[in-house]
DOZAFI-948042 format. One record per residue (C-alpha): x, y, z; residue number from 1. Coordinates in Angstrom, 1 decimal, decimal comma. Layout:
drenba east X north Y up Z resi NUM
...
//
This chain:
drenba east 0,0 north 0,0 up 0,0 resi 1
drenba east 0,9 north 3,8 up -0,7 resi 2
drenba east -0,1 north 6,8 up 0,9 resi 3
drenba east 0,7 north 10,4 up 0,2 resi 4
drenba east 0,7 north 12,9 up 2,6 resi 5
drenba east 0,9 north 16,8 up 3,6 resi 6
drenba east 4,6 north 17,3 up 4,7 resi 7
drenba east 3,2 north 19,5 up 7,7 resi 8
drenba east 0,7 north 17,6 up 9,4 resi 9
drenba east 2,1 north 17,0 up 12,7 resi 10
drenba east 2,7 north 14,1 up 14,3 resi 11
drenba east 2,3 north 11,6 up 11,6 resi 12
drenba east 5,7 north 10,3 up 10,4 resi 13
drenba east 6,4 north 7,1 up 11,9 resi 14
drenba east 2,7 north 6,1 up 12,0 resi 15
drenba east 2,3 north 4,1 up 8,8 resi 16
drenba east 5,3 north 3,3 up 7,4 resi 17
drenba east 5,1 north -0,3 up 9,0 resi 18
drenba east 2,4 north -1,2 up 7,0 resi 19
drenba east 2,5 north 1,1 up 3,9 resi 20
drenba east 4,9 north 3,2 up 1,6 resi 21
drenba east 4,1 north 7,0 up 3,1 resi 22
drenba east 5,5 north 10,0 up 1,3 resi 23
drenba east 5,7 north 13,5 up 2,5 resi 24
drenba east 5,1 north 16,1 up 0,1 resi 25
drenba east 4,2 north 20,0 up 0,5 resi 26
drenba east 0,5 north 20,2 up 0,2 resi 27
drenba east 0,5 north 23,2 up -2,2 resi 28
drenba east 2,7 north 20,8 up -4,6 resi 29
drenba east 1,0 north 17,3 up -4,8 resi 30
drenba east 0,3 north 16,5 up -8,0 resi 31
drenba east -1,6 north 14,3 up -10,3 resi 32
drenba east 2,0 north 12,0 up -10,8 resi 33
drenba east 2,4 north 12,0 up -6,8 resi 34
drenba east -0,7 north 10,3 up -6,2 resi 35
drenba east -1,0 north 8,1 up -9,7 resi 36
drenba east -0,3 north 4,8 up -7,2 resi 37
drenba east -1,5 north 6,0 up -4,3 resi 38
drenba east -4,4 north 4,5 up -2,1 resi 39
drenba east -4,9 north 7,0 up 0,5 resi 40
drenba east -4,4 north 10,8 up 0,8 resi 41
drenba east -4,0 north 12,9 up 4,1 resi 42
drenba east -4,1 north 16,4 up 3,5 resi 43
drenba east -4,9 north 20,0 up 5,2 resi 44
drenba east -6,3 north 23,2 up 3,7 resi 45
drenba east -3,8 north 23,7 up 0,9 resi 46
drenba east -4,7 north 20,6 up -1,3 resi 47
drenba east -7,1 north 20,9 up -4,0 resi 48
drenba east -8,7 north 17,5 up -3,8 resi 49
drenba east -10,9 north 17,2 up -7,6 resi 50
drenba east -10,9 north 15,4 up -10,4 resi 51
drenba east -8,0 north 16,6 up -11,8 resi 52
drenba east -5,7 north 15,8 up -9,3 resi 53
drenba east -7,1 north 12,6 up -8,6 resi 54
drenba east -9,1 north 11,1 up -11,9 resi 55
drenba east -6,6 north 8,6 up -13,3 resi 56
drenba east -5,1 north 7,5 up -9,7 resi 57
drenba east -6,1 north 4,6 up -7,5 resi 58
drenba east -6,7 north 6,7 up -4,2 resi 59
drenba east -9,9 north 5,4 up -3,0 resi 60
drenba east -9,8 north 7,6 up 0,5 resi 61
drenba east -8,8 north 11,2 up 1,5 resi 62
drenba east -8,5 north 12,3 up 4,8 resi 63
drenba east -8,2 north 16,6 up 5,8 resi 64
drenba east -7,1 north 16,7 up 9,1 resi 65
drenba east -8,6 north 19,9 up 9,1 resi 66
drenba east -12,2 north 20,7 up 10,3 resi 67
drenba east -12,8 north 22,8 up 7,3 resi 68
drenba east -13,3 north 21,1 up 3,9 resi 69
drenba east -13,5 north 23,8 up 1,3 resi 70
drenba east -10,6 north 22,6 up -0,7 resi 71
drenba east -12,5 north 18,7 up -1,3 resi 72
drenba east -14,6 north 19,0 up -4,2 resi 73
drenba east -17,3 north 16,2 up -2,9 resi 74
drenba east -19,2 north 15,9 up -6,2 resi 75
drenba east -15,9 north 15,2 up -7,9 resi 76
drenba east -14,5 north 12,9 up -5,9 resi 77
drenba east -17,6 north 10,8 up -5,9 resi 78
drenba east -17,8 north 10,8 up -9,3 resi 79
drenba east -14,3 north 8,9 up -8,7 resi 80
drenba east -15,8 north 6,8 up -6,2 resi 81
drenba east -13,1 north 8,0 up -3,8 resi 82
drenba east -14,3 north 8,6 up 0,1 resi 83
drenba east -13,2 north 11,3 up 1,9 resi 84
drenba east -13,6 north 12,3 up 5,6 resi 85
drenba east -12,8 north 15,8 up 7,4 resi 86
drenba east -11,6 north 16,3 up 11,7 resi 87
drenba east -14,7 north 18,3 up 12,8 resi 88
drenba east -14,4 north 20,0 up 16,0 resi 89
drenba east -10,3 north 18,7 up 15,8 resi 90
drenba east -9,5 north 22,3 up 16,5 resi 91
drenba east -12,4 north 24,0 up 18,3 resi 92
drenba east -10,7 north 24,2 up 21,6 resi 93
drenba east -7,7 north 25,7 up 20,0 resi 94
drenba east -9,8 north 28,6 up 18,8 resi 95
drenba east -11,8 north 28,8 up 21,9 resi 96
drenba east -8,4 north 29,6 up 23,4 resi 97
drenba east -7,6 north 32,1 up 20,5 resi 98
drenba east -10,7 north 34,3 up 20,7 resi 99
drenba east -10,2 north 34,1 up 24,7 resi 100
drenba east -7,2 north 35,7 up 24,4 resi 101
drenba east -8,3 north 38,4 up 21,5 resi 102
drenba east -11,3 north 39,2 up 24,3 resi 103
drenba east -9,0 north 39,5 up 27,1 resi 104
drenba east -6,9 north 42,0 up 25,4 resi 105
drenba east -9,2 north 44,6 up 25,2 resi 106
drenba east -8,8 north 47,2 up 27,8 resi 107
drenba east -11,9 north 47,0 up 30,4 resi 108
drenba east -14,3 north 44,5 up 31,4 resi 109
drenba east -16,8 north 42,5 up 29,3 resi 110
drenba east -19,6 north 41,6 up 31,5 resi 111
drenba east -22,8 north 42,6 up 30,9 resi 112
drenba east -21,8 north 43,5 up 27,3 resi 113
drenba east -22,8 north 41,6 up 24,4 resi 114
drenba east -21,3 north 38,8 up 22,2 resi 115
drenba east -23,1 north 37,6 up 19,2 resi 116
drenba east -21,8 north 34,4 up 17,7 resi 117
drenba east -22,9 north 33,6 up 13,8 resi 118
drenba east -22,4 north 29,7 up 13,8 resi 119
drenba east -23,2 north 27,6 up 16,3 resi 120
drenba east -21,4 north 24,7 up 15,5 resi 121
drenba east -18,2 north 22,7 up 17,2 resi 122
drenba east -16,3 north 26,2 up 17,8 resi 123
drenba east -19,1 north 28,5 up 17,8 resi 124
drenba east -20,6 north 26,8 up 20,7 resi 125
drenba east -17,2 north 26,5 up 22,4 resi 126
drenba east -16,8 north 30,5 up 22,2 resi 127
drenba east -20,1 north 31,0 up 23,7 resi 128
drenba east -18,5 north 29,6 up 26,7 resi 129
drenba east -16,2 north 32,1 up 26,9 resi 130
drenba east -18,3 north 34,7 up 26,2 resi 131
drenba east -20,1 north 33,5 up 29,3 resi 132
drenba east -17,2 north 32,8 up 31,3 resi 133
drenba east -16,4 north 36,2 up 31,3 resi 134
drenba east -19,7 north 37,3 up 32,2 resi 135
drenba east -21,4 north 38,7 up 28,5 resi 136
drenba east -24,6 north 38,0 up 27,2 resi 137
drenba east -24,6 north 35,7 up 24,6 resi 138
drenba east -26,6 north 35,8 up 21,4 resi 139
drenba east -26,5 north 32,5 up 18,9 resi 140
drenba east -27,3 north 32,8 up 15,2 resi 141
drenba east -27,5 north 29,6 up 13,2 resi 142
drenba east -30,5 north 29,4 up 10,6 resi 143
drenba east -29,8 north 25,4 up 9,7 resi 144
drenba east -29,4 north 24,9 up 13,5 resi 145
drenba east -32,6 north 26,6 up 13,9 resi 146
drenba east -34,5 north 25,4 up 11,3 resi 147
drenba east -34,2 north 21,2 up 12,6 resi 148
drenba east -34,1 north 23,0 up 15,9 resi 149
drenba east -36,4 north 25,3 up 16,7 resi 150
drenba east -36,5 north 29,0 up 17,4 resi 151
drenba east -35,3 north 28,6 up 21,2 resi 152
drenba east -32,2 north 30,1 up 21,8 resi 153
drenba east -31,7 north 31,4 up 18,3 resi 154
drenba east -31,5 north 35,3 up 17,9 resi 155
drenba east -32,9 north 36,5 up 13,7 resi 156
drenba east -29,0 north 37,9 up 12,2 resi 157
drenba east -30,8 north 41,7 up 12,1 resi 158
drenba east -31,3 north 41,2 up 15,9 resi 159
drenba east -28,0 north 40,1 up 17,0 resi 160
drenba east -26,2 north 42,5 up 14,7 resi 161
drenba east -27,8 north 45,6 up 16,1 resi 162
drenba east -27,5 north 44,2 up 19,9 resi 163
drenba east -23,9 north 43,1 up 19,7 resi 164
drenba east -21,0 north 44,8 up 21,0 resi 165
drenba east -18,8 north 41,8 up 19,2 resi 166
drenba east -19,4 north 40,1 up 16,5 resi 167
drenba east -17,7 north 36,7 up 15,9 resi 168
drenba east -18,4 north 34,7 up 12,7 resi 169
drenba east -17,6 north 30,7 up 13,0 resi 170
drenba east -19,9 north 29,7 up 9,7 resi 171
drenba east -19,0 north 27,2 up 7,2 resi 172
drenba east -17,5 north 28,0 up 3,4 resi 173
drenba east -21,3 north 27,9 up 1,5 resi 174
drenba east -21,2 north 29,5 up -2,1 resi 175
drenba east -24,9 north 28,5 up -2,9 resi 176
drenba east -27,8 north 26,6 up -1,2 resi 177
drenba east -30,5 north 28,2 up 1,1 resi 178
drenba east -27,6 north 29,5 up 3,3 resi 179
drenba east -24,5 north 31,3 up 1,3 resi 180
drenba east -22,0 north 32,7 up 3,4 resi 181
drenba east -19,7 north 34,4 up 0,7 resi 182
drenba east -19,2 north 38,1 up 1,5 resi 183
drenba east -22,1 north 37,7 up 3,8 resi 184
drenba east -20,0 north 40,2 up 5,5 resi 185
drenba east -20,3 north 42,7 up 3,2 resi 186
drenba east -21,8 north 46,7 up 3,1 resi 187
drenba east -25,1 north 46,0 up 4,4 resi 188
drenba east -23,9 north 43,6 up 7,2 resi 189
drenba east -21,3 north 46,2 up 8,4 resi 190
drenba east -24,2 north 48,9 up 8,4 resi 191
drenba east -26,5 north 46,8 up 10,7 resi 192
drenba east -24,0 north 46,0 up 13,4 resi 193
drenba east -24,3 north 48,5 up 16,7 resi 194
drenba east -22,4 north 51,3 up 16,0 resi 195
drenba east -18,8 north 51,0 up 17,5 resi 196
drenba east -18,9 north 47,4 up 17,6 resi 197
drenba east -16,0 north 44,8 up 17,4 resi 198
drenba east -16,0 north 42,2 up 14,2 resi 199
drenba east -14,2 north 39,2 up 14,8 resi 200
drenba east -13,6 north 36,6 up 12,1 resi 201
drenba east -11,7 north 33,5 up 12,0 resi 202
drenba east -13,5 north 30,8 up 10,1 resi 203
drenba east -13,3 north 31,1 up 6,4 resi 204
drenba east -11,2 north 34,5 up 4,9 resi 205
drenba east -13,9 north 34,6 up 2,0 resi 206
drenba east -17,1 north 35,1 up 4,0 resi 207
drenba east -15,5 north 38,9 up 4,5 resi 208
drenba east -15,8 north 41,5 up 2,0 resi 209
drenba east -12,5 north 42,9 up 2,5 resi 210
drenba east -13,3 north 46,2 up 0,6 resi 211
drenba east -16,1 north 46,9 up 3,3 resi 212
drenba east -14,6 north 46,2 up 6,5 resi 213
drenba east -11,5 north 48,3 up 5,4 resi 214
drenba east -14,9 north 51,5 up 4,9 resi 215
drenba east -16,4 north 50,2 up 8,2 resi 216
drenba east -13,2 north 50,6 up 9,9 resi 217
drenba east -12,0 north 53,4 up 7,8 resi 218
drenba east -16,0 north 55,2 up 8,6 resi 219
drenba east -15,7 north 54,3 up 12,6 resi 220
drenba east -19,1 north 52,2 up 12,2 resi 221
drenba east -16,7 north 49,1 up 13,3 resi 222
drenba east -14,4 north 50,1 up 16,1 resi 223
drenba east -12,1 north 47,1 up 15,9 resi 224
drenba east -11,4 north 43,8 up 14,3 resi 225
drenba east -9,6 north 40,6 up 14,2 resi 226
drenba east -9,0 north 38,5 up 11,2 resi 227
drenba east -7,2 north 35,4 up 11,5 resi 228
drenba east -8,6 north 34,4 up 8,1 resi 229
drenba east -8,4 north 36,7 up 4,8 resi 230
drenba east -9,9 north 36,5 up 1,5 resi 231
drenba east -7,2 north 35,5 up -1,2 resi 232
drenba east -4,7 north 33,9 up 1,6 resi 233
drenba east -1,9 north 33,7 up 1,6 resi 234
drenba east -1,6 north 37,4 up -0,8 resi 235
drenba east -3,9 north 39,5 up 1,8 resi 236
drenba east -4,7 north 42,7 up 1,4 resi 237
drenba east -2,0 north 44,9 up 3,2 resi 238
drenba east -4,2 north 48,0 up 3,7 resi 239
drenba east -6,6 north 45,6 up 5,3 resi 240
drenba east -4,2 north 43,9 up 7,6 resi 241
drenba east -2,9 north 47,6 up 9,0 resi 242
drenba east -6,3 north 49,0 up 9,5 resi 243
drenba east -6,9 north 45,3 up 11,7 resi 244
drenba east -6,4 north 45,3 up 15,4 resi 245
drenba east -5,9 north 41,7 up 16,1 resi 246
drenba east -4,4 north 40,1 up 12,8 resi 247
drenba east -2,9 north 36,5 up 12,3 resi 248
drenba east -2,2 north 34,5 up 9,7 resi 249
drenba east -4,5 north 31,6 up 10,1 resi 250
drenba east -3,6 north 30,1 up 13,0 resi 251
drenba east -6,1 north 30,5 up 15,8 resi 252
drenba east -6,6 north 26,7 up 15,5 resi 253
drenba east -3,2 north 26,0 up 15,3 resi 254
drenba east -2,9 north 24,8 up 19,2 resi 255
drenba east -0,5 north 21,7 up 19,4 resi 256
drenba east -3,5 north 19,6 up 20,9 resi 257
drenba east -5,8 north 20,8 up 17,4 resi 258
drenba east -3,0 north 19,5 up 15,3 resi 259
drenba east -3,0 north 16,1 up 17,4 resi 260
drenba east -6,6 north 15,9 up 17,3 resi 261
drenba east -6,9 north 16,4 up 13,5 resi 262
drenba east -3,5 north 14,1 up 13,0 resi 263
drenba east -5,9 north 11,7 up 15,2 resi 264
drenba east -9,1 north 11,9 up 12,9 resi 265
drenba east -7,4 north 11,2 up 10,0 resi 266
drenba east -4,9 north 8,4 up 10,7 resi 267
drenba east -7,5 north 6,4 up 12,3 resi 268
drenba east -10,0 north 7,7 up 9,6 resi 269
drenba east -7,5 north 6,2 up 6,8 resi 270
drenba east -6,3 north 3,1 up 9,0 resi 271
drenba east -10,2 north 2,0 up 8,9 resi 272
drenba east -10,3 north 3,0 up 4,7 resi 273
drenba east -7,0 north 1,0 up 4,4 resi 274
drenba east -7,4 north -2,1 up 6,7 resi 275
drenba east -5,2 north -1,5 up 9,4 resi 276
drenba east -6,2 north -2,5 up 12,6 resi 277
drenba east -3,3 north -1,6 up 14,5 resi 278
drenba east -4,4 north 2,1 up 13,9 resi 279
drenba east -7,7 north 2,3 up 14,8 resi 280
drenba east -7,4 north 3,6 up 18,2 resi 281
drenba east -4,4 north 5,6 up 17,2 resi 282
drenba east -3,6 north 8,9 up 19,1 resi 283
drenba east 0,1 north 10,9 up 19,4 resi 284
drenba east 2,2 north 10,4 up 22,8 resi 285
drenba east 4,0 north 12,9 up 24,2 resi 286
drenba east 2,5 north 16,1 up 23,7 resi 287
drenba east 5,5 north 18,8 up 24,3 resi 288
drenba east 4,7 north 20,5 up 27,5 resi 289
drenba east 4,1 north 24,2 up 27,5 resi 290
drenba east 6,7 north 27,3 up 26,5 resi 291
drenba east 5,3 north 29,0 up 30,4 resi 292
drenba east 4,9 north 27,8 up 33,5 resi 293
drenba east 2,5 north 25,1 up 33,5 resi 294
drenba east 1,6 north 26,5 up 36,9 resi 295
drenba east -0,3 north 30,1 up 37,1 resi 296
drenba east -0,4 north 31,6 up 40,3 resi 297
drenba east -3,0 north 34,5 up 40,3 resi 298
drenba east -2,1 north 35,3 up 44,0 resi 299
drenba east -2,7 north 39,4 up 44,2 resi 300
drenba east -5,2 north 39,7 up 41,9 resi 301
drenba east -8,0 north 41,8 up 43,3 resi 302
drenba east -11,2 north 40,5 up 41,3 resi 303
drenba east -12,3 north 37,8 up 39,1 resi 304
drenba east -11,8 north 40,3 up 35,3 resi 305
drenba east -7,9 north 40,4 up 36,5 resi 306
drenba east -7,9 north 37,2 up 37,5 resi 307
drenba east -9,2 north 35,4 up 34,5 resi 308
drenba east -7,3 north 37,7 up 32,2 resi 309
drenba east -3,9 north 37,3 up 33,7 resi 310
drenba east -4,4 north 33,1 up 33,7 resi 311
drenba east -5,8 north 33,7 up 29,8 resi 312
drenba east -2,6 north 35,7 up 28,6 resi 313
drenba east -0,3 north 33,9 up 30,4 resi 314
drenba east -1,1 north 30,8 up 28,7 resi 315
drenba east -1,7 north 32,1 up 25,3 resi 316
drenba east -1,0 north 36,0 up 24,6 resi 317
drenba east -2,3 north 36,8 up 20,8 resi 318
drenba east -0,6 north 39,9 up 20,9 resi 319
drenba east 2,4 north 37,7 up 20,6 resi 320
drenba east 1,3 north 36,3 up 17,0 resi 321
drenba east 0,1 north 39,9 up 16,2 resi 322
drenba east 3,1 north 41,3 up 16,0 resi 323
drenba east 5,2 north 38,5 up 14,3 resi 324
drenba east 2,9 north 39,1 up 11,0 resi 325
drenba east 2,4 north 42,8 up 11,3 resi 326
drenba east 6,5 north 43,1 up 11,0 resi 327
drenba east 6,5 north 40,2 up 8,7 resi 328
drenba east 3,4 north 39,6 up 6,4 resi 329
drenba east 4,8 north 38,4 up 3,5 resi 330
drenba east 5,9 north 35,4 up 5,6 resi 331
drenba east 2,2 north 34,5 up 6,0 resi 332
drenba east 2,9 north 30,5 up 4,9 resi 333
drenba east 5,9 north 30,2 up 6,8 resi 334
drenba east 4,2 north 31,8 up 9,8 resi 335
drenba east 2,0 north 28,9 up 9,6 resi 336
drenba east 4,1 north 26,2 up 8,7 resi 337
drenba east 6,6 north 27,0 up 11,6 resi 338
drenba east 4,2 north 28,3 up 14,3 resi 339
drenba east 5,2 north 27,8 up 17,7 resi 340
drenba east 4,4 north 26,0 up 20,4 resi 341
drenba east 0,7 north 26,4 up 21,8 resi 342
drenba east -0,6 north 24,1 up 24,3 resi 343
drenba east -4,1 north 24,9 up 25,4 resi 344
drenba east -5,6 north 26,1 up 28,9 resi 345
drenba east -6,4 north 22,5 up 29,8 resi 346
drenba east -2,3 north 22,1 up 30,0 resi 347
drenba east -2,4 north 24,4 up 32,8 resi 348
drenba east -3,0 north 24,6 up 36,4 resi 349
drenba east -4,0 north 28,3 up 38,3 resi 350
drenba east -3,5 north 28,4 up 41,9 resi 351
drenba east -4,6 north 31,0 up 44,5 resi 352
drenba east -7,6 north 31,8 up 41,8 resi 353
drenba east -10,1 north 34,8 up 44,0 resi 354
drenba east -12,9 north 32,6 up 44,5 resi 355
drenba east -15,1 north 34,6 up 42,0 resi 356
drenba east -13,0 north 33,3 up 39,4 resi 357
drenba east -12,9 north 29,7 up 39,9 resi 358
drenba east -15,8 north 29,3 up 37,9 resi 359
drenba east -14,7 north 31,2 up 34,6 resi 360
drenba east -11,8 north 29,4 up 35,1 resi 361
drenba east -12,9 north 25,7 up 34,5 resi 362
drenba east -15,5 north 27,6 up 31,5 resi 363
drenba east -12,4 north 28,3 up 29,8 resi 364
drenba east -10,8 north 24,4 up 30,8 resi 365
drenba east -8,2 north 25,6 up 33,0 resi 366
drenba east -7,5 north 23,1 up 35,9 resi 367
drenba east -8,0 north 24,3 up 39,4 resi 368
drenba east -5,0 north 23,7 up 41,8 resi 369
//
């Protein structure tokens, strides 16, 4: 057997070559001779998987380690009988962490103001917790949710944009059906947000009309943003990234525990494809422990906002990754592709947490010492 495979997915070489000829090639560069013998391919985001790559090869399963899946072409690949499967949720904690951190860095406290999340699904629902964990009102926006749901606990979009004092999109990559989200972000979206609002986005780069942000920024109508995704990534818009507070280059579910979750999903995704028992209940040992103290001692802080924002930073500080690709933005894949460390809050212990705190603290999976 033969399987091909993204040179950056972490955690994966070693794992098959006992039972199968694996080779590692960048994902940008696989081609249709790469894959002509191949039974099984594990990519991420930067692999167009279609018919032209994959028409006259013998791959009969894909696996994205990668909860989005905008880059399989499903249709396609039927038509070439090959299965495919993607991670979902493989990185949800990871960006639970990341907008935590975004949150926390801005200057005062957030309870009793509003959060309104668009996309409800593996990490939408995690950032609703921190929304709650640092004591905001929460608003939830998912029409197919609500449709096989119900209208409880769904807020109409017109609603939640005018209420919100953030705005946080966490929608899927639709370019037709009932629920398109191309440039759903666009003029008319901007304008119907509460004046002075924040826009956070770090889904899908292409759900955002970058032209209108930069006017809603430029106009004051949206006071700050964060963009971890950007339309036409990796060549983003440089005007764009310096009128954005909080800008990364796609990485907010970069978290060393995402990575082994998605590595996870897909070799045991492809061991099951593939015949390979051994693998089924495969999962990486060894996680590297975290860059800071593993222990967070929030002695001296005076109230639960200090509390839980000091913990936050200390384990993950975005402001970190905010300046690496300010200074450097033409390094946007290699930002990526040699990101750092980053374990997630559950890798960490607080002690001497103000009582008041303890709760926001295990929202946001911190363990309690």
């Amino acid at each position: 057997m033969k399987i091909v495979a993204d040179d950056r997915i972490p955690f994966l070489k070693g794992v098959f070559e006992p039972f199968a000829e694996t080779v590692y090639l960048p994902g940008k560069s696989i081609t249709p001779t790469d894959v002509a013998d191949a039974d099984a391919l594990i990519v991420r985001t930067r692999t167009r998987c279609n018919r032209s790559l994959l028409e006259n090869s013998r791959v009969k399963a894909i696996a994205t380690a990668t909860i989005g899946f905008d880059h399989i072409n499903a249709g396609e690949l039927a038509g070439c009988r090959i299965e495919w499967s993607n991670a979902p949720g493989c990185n949800a904690g990871s960006v639970k962490n990341y907008v935590a951190s975004a949150l926390a860095s801005i200057p005062g406290s957030l309870a009793g103001k509003t959060l309104g999340i668009i996309g409800v699904g593996h990490v939408g629902s995690k950032v609703a917790t921190v929304g709650r964990a640092f004591g905001m009102n929460v608003l939830l926006n998912d029409p197919p949710r609500q449709e096989k749901e119900g209208c409880a606990g769904f807020t109409e979009l017109d609603d939640l944009l005018a209420a919100s004092d953030i705005v946080s999109l966490h929608v899927p990559l639709e370019t037709g059906g009932r629920y398109p989200t191309v440039n759903m972000a666009d003029d008319d979206f901007f304008r119907r947000m509460k004046k002075g609002a924040w826009f956070f986005n770090c889904c899908r780069g292409e759900v955002v009309d970058g032209d209108r942000l930069k006017n809603a920024l430029a106009s004051g109508d949206v006071t700050g943003a964060l963009m971890d995704v950007w339309p036409g990534e990796p060549d983003i818009d440089r005007e764009l990234l310096a009128k954005v507070q909080f800008a990364t280059p796609h990485i907010a579910g970069y978290s060393v525990d995402g990575k082994a979750n998605g590595t996870t999903a897909a070799v045991r995704y492809i061991a099951g494809k593939l015949g390979i028992t051994q693998l089924l209940d495969w999962h990486p040992e060894g996680l590297p422990e975290p860059v800071f103290a593993p222990v967070i001692d929030l002695a001296g802080c005076k109230n639960k906002d200090e509390a839980v924002k000091k913990a936050i930073l200390h384990a993950y500080d975005i402001n970190d990754d905010v300046k690496s690709f300010k200074e450097q933005p033409e390094c946007f894949e290699a930002l990526r592709g040699n990101y750092r460390v980053r374990r997630e809050f559950t890798a960490y212990t607080v002690i001497n947490a103000p009582q008041a705190a303890e709760e926001a603290l295990r929202m946001l999976d911190f363990n309690i010492g």
